[in-house]
Structures are given as structure tokens and as C-alpha cells.
C-alpha positions as YAML, in Angstrom:
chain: A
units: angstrom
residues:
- id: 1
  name: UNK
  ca: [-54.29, 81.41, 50.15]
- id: 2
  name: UNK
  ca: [-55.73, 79.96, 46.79]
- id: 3
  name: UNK
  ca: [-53.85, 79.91, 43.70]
- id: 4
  name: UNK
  ca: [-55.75, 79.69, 40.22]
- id: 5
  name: UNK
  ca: [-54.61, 79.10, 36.76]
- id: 6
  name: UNK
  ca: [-56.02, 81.74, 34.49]
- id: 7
  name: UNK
  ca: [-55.95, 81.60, 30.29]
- id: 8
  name: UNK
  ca: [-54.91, 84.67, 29.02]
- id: 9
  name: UNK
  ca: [-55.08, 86.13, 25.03]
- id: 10
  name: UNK
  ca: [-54.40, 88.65, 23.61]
- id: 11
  name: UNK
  ca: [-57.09, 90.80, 21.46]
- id: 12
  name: UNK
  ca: [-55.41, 92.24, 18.16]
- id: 13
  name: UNK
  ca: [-58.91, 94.19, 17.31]
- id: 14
  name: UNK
  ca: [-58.92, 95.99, 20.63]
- id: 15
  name: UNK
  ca: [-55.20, 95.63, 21.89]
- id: 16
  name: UNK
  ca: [-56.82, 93.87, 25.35]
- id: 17
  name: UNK
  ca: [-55.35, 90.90, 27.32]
- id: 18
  name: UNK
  ca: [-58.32, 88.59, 28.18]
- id: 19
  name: UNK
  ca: [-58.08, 86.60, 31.20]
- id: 20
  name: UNK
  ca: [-60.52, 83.93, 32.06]
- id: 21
  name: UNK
  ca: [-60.09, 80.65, 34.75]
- id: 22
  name: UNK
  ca: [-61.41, 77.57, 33.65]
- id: 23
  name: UNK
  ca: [-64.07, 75.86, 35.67]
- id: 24
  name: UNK
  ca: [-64.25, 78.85, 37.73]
- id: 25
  name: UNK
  ca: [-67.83, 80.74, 36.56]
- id: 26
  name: UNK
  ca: [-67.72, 84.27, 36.46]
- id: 27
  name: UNK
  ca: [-64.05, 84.46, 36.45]
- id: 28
  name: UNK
  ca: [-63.34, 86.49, 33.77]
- id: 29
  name: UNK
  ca: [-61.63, 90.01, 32.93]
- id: 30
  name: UNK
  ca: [-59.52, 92.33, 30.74]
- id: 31
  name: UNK
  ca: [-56.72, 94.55, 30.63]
- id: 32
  name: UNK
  ca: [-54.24, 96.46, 29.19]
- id: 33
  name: UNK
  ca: [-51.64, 95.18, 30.17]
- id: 34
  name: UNK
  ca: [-50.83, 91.94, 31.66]
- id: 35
  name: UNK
  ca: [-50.07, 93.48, 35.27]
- id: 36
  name: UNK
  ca: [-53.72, 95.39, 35.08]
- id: 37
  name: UNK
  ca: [-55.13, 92.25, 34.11]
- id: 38
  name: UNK
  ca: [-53.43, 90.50, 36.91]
- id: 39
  name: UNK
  ca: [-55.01, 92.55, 39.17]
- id: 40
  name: UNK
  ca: [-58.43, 92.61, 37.41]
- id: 41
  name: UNK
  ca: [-58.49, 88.93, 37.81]
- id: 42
  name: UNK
  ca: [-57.56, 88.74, 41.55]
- id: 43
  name: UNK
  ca: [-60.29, 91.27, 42.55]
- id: 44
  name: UNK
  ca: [-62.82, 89.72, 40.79]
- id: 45
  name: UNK
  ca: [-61.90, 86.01, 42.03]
- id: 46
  name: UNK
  ca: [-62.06, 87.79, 45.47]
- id: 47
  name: UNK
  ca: [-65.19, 88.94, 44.99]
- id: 48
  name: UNK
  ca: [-66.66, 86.01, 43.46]
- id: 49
  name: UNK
  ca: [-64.97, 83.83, 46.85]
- id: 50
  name: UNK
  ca: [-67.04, 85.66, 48.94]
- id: 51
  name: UNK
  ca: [-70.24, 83.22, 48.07]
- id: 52
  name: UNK
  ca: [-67.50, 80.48, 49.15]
- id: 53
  name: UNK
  ca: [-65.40, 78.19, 46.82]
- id: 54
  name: UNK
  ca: [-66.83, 77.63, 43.74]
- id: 55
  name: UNK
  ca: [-67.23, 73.84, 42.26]
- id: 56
  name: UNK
  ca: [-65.64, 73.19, 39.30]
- id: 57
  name: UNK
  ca: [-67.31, 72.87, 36.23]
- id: 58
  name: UNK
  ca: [-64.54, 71.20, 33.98]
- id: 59
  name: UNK
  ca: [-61.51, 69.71, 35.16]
- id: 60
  name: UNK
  ca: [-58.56, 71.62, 32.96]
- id: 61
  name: UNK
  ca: [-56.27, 69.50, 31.91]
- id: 62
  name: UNK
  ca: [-53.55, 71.64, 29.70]
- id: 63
  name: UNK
  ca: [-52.79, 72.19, 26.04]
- id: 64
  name: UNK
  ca: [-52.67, 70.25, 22.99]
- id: 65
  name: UNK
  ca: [-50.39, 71.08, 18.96]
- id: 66
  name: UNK
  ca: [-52.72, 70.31, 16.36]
- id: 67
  name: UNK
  ca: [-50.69, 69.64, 13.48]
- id: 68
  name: UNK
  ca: [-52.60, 69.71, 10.35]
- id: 69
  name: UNK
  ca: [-50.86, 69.36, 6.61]
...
């Protein structure tokens, strides 16, 4: 079983949830909702598995505040 951590926003213009996984080429999607985009996500991480576990590009490390006066 792998676990990934995806990044998801949300698209005002088009109403979408995007959904991507850092380091992880290729692993991208939309939905929308967040359940559809869930599952959007796993299928194409399963697909993309099938070439074998990808190497990381970046290392993600978390979230930052930028405070700015």
C-alpha cells in the first residue's frame, strides 16, 4: 500500500478542485468535488505506478505564512 500527499485548490473561475502530488510527475487531476477528485487522483497514481515507483523530483517539505505589512 502507498500513501501520497496530494495539494489540492480550489478553482473559483471554473468551480474545480485541483489535485496535484509533489515530486510525483504526472500526478495531477481535477474534480468536482473533493471525493471525485479523490478518486481521480488514485486512478491516475495507479496508472502512473505501473512503470514502477517514481523518483522524486523535490523533496516537499510543508507550508510557510508570509506575513507582509
Amino acid at each position: 500500500m502507498h500513501s501520497y500527499t496530494a495539494i489540492i485548490e480550489h478553482c473559483h473561475d471554473t468551480g474545480l478542485f485541483i489535485g496535484y502530488v509533489p515530486g510525483f510527475s504526472g500526478a495531477h487531476s481535477q474534480g468536482e468535488t473533493l471525493d471525485e477528485l479523490n478518486n481521480n487522483l488514485k486512478e491516475v497514481i495507479e496508472m502512473l505506478l505501473e512503470d514502477g515507483e517514481p523518483k522524486s523530483e523535490v523533496e516537499y517539505v510543508g507550508t510557510q505564512t508570509v506575513v507582509v505589512a
